[in-house]
Residue frames as a rotation matrix with the C-alpha (Angstrom) as fourth column:
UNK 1
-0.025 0.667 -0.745 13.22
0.158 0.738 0.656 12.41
0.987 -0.101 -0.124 6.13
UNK 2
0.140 0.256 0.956 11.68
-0.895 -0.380 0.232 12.67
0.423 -0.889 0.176 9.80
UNK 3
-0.696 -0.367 -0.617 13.14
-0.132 0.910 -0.393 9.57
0.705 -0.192 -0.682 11.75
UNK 4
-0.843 0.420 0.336 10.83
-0.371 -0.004 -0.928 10.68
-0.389 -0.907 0.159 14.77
UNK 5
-0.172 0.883 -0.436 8.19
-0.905 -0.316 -0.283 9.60
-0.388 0.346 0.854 12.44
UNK 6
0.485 0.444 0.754 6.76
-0.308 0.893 -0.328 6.00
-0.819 -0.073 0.570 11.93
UNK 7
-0.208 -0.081 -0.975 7.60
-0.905 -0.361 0.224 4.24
-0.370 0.929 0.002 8.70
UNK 8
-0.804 -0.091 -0.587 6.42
-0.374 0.845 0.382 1.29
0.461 0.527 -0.714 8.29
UNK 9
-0.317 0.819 0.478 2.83
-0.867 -0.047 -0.495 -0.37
-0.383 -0.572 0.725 8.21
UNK 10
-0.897 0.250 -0.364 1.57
-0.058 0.750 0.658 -3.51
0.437 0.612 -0.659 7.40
UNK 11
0.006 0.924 0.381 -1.94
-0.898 0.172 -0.404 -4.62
-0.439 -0.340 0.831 6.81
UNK 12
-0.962 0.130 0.240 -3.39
0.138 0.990 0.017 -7.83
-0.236 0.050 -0.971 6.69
UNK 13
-0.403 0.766 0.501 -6.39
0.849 0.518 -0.110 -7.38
-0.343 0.381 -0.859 4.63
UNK 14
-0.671 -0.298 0.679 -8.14
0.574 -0.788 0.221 -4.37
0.469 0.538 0.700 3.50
UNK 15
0.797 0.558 -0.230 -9.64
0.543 -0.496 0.678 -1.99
0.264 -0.665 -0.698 5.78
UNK 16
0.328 -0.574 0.751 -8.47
0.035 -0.787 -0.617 1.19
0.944 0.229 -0.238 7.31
UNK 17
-0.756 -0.618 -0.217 -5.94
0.195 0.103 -0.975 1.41
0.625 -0.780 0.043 10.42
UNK 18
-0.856 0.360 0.371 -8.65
-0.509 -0.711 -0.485 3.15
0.089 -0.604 0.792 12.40
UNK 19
0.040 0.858 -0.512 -11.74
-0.010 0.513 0.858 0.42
0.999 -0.029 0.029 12.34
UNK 20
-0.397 -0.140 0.907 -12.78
-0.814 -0.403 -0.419 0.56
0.424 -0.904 0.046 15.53
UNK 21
0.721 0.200 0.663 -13.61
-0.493 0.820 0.289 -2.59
-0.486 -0.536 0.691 17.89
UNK 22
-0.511 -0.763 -0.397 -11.35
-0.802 0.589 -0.099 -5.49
0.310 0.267 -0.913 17.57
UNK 23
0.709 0.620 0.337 -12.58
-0.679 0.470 0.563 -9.21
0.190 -0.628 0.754 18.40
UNK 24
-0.408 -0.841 0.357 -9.73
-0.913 0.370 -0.171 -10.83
0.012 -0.395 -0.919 19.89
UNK 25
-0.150 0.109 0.983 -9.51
-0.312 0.938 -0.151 -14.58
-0.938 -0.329 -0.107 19.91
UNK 26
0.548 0.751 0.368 -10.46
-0.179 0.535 -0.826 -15.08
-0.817 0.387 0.428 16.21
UNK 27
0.344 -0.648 -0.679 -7.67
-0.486 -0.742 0.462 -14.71
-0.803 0.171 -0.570 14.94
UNK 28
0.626 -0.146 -0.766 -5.94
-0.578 0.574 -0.580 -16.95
0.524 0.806 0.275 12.40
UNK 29
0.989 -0.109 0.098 -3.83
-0.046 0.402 0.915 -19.53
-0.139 -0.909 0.392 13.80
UNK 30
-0.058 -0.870 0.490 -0.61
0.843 -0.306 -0.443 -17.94
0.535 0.387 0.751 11.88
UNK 31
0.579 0.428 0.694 -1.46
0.178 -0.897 0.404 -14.89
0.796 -0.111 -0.596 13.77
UNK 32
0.965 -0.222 -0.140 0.64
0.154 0.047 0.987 -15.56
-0.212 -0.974 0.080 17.10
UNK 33
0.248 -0.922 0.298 3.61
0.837 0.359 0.414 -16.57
-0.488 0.146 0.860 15.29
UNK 34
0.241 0.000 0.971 3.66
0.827 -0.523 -0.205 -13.59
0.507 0.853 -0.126 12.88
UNK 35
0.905 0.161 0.394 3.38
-0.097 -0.824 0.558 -11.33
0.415 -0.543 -0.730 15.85
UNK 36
0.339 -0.941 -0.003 6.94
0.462 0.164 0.872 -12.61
-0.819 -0.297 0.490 17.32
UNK 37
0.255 -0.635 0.729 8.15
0.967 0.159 -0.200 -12.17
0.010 0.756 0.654 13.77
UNK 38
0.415 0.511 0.753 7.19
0.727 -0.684 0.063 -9.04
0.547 0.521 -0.656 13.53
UNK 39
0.973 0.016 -0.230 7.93
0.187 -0.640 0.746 -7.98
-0.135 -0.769 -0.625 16.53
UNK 40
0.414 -0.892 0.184 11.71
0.389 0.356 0.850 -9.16
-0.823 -0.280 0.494 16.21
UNK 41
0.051 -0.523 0.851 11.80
0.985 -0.111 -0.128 -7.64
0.162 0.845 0.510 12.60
UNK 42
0.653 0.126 0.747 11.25
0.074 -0.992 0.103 -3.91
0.754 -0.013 -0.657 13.62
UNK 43
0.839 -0.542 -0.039 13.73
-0.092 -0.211 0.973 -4.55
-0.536 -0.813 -0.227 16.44
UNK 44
0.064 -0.797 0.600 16.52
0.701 0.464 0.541 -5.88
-0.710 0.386 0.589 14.11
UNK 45
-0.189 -0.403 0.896 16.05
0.902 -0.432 -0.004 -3.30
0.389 0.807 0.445 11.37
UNK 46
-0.710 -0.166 -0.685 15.78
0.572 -0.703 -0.423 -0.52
-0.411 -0.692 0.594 14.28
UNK 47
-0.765 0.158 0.625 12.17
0.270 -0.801 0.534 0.96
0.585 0.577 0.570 13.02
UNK 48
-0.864 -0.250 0.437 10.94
-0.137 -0.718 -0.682 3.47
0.484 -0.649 0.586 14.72
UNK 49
-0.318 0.795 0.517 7.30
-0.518 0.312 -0.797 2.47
-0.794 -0.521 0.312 14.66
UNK 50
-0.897 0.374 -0.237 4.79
0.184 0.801 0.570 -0.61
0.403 0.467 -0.787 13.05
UNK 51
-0.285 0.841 0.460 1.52
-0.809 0.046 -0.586 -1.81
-0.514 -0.539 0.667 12.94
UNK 52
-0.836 0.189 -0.516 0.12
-0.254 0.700 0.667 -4.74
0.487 0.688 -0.538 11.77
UNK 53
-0.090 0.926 0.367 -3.89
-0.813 0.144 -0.564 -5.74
-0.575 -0.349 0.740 11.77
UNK 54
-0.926 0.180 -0.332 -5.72
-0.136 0.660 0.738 -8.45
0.352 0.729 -0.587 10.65
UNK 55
-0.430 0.887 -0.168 -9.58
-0.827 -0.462 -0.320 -8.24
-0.361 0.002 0.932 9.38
UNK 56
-0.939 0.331 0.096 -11.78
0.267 0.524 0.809 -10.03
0.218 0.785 -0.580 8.18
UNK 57
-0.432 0.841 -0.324 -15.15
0.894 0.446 -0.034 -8.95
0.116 -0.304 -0.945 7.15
UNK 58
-0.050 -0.189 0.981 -14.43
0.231 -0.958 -0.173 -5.28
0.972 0.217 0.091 7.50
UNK 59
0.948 0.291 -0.129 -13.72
0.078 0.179 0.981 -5.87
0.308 -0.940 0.147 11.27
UNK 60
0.002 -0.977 0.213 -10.41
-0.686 -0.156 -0.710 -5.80
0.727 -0.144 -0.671 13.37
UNK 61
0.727 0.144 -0.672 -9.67
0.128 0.932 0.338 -8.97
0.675 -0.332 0.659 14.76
UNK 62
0.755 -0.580 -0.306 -6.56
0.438 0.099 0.893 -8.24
-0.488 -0.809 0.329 16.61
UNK 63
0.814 -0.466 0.348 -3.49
-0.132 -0.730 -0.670 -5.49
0.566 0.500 -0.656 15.98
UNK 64
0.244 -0.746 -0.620 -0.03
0.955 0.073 0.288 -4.99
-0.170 -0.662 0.730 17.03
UNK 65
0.950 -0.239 0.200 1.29
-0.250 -0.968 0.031 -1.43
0.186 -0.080 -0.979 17.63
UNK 66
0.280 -0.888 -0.364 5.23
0.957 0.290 0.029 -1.43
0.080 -0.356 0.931 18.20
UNK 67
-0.666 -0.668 0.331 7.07
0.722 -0.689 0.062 1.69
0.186 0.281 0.942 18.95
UNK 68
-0.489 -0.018 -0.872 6.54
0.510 -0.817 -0.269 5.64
-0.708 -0.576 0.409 18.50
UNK 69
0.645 0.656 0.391 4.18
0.742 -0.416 -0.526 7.26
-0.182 0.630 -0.755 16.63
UNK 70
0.686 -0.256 0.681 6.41
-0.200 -0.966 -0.162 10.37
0.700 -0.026 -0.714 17.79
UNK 71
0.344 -0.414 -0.842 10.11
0.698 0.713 -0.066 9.21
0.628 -0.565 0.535 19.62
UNK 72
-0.515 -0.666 0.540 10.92
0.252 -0.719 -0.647 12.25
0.819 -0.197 0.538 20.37
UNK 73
-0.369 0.471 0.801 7.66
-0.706 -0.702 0.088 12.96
0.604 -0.534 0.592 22.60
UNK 74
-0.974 -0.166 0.157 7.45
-0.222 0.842 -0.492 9.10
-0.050 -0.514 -0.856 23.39
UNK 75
-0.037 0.970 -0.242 4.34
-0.920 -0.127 -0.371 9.05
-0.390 0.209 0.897 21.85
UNK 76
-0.535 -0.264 0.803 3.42
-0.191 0.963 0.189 5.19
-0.823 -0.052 -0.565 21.06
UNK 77
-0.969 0.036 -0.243 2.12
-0.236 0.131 0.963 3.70
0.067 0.991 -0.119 18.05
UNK 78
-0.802 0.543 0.249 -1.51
0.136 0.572 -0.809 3.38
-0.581 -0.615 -0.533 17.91
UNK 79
-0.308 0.339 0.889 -4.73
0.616 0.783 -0.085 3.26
-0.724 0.522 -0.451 15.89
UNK 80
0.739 0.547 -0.393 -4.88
0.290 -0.785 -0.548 6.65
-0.608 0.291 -0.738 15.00
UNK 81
-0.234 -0.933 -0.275 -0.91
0.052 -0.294 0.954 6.92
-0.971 0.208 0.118 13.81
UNK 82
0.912 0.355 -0.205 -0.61
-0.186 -0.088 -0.979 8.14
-0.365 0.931 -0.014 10.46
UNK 83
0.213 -0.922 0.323 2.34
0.632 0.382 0.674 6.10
-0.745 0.060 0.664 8.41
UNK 84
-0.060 -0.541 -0.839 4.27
-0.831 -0.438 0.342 7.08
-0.552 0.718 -0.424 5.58
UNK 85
0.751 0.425 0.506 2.94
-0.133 0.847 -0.515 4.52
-0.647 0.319 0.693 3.04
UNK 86
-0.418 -0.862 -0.286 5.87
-0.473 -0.062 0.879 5.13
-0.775 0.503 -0.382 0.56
UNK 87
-0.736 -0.254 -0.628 6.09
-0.677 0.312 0.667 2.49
0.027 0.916 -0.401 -2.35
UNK 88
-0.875 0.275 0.399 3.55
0.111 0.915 -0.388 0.05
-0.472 -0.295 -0.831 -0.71
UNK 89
0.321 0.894 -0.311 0.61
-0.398 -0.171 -0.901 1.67
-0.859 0.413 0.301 -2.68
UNK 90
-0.307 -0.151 -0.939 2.49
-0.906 0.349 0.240 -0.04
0.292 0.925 -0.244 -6.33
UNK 91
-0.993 -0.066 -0.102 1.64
-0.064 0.998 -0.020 -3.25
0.103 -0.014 -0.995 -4.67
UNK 92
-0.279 0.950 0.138 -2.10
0.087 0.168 -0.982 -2.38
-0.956 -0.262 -0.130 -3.48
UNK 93
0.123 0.655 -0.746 -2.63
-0.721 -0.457 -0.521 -1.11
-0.682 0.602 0.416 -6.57
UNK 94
-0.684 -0.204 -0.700 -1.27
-0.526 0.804 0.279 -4.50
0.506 0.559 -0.657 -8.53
UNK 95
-0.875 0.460 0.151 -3.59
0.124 0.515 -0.848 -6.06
-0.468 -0.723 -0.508 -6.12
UNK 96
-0.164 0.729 -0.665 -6.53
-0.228 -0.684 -0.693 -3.84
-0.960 0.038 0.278 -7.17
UNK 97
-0.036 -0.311 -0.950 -5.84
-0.953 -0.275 0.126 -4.11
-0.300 0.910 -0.286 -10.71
UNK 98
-0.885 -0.319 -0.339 -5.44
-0.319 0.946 -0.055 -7.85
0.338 0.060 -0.939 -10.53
UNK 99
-0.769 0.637 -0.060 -8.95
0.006 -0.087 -0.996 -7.88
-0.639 -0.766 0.064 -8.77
UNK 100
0.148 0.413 -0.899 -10.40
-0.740 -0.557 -0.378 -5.81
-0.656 0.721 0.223 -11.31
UNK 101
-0.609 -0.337 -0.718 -8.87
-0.774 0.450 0.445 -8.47
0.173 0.827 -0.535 -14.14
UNK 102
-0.926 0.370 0.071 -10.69
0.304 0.845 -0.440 -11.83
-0.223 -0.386 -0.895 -11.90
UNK 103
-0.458 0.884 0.096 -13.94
0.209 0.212 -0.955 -10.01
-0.864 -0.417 -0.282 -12.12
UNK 104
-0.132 0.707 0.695 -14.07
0.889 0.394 -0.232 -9.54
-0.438 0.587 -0.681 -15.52
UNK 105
0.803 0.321 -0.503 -13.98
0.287 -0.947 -0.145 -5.66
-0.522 -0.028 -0.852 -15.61
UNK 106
0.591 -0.271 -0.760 -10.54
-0.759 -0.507 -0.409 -5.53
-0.275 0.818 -0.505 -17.55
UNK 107
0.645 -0.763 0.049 -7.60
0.745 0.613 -0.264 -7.61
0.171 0.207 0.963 -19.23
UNK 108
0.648 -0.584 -0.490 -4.29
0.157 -0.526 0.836 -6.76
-0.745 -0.618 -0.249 -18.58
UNK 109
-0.223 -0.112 0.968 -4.00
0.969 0.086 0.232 -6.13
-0.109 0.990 0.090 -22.74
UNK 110
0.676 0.736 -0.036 -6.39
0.717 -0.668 -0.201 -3.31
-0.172 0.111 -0.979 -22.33
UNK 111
-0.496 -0.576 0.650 -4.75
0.352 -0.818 -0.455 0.02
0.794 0.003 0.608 -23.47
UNK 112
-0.440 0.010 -0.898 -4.56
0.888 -0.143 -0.437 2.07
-0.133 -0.990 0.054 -20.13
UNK 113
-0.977 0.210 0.039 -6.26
-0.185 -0.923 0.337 5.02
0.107 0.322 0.941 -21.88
UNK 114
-0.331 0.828 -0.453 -9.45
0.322 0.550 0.771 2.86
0.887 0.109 -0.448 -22.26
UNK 115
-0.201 0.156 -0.967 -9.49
0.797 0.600 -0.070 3.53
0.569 -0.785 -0.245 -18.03
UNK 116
0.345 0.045 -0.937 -8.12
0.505 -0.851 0.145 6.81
-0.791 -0.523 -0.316 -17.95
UNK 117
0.645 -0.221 0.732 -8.77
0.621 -0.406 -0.670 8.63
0.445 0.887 -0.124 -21.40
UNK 118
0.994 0.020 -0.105 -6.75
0.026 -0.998 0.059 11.69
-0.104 -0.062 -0.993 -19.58
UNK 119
0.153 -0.879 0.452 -3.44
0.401 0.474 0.784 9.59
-0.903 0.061 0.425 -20.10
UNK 120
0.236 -0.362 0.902 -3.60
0.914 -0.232 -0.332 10.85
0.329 0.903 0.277 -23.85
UNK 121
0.823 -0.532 0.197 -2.27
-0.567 -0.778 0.269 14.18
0.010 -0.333 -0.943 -22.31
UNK 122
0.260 -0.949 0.178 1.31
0.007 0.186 0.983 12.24
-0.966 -0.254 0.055 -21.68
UNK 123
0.555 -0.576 -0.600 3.77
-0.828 -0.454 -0.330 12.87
-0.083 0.679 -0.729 -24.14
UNK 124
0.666 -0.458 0.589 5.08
0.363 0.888 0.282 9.31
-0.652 0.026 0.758 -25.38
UNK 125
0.311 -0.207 -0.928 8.30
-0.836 -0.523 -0.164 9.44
-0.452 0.827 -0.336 -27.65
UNK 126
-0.919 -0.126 0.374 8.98
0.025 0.927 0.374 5.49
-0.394 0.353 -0.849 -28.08
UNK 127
-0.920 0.374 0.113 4.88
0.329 0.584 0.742 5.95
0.212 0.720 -0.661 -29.86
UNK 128
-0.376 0.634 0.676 1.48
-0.494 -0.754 0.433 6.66
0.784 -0.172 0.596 -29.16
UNK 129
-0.673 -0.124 0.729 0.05
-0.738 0.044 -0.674 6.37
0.052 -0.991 -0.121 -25.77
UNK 130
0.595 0.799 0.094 -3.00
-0.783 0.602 -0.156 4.43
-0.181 0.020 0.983 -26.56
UNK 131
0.334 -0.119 -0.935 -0.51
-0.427 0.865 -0.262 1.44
0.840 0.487 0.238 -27.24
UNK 132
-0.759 -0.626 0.182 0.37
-0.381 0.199 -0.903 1.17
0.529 -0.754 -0.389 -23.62
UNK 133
0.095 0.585 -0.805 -1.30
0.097 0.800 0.593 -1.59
0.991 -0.134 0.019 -21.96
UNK 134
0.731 0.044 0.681 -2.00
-0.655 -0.235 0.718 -2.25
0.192 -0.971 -0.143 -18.09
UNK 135
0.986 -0.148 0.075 0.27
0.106 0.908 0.405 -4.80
-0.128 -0.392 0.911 -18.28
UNK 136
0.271 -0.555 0.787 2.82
0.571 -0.566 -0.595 -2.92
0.775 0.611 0.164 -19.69
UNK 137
0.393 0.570 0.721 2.19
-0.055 -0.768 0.638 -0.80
0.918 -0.291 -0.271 -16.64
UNK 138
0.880 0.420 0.221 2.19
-0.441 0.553 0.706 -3.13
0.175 -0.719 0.672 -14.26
UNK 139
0.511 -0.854 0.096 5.44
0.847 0.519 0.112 -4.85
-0.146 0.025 0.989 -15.38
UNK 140
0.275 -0.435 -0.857 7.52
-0.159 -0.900 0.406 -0.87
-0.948 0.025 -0.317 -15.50
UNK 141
-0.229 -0.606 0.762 7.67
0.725 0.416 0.549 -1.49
-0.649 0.678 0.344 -19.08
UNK 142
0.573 0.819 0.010 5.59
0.635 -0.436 -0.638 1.45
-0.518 0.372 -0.770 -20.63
UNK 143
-0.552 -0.821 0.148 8.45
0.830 -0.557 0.004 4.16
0.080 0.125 0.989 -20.90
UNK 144
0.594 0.643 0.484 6.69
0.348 -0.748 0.566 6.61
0.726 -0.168 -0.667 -19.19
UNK 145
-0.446 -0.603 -0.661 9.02
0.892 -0.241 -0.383 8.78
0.072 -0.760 0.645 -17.03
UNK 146
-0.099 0.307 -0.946 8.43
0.803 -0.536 -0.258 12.09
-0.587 -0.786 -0.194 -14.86
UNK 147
-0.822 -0.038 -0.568 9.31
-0.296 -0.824 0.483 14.74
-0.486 0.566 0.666 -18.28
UNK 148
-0.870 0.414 0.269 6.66
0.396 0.260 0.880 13.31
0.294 0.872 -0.390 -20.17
UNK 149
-0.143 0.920 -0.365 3.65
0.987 0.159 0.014 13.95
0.071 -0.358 -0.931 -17.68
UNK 150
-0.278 0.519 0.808 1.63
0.309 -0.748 0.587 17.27
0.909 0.413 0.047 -18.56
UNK 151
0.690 0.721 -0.055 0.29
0.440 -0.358 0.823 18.22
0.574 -0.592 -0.565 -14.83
UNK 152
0.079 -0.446 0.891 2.19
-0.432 -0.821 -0.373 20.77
0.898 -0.355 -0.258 -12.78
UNK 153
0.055 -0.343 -0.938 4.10
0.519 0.812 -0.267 19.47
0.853 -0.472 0.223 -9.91
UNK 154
-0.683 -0.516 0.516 4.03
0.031 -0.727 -0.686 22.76
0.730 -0.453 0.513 -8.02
């Protein structure tokens, strides 16, 4: 792992680090406080750089940058940094998915083939794949592990 490298990004809503303009002042009125928090959690758990926005509308209302994009070159965090997103995409995508269930477009019964026929390429040995549900998915219950998947990792 590169330490000199960010690692850690919150977003407050969905939109992409890089939206350009910001309209300060509209913020929420949790928005001040959060920014102390914040500020005080990336100091306590020593990380190197943060960001944290909040949108609304597909605007930037107001960001915080902390830290080094790059510590080594003292380069600061800023709206171009690119993070290391790590595990936080299993939540967006429970988000997404959960989105996708409110509007009607699936149940979280559905076999997960139904979405993405190309799943019937995985080798299941607890059964056949078409019995694995998003919810199933969603909750790490499927038994789907890393030998089973058919696509070349190279």
């Amino acid at each position: 792992m590169d330490f000199r490298r960010p690692l850690l990004v919150i977003t407050i809503g969905l939109a992409s680090l890089a939206s350009p303009g910001r309209a300060i002042g509209q913020t929420p009125s949790g928005w001040e406080p959060f920014v102390e928090l914040f500020r005080a959690y990336v100091r306590a758990d020593s990380i190197v750089g943060a960001s944290a926005l909040v949108m609304h509308d597909g605007r930037v209302l107001d960001r915080i940058d902390v830290g080094f994009a790059d510590r080594s070159h003292n380069v600061p965090v800023d709206g171009a940094t690119l993070f290391h997103w790590g595990s936080i995409t299993k939540g967006l995508r429970a988000i997404s998915i959960m989105q996708l269930r409110d509007r009607g477009r699936l149940t979280l019964d559905d076999s997960v083939v139904d979405n993405i026929p190309e799943l019937r390429r995985v080798h299941d040995p607890y059964g056949p794949i078409d019995r694995i549900t998003i919810r199933m998915l969603l909750s790490d219950t499927a038994g789907l592990m890393n030998s089973t998947w058919p696509y070349d990792h190279g």
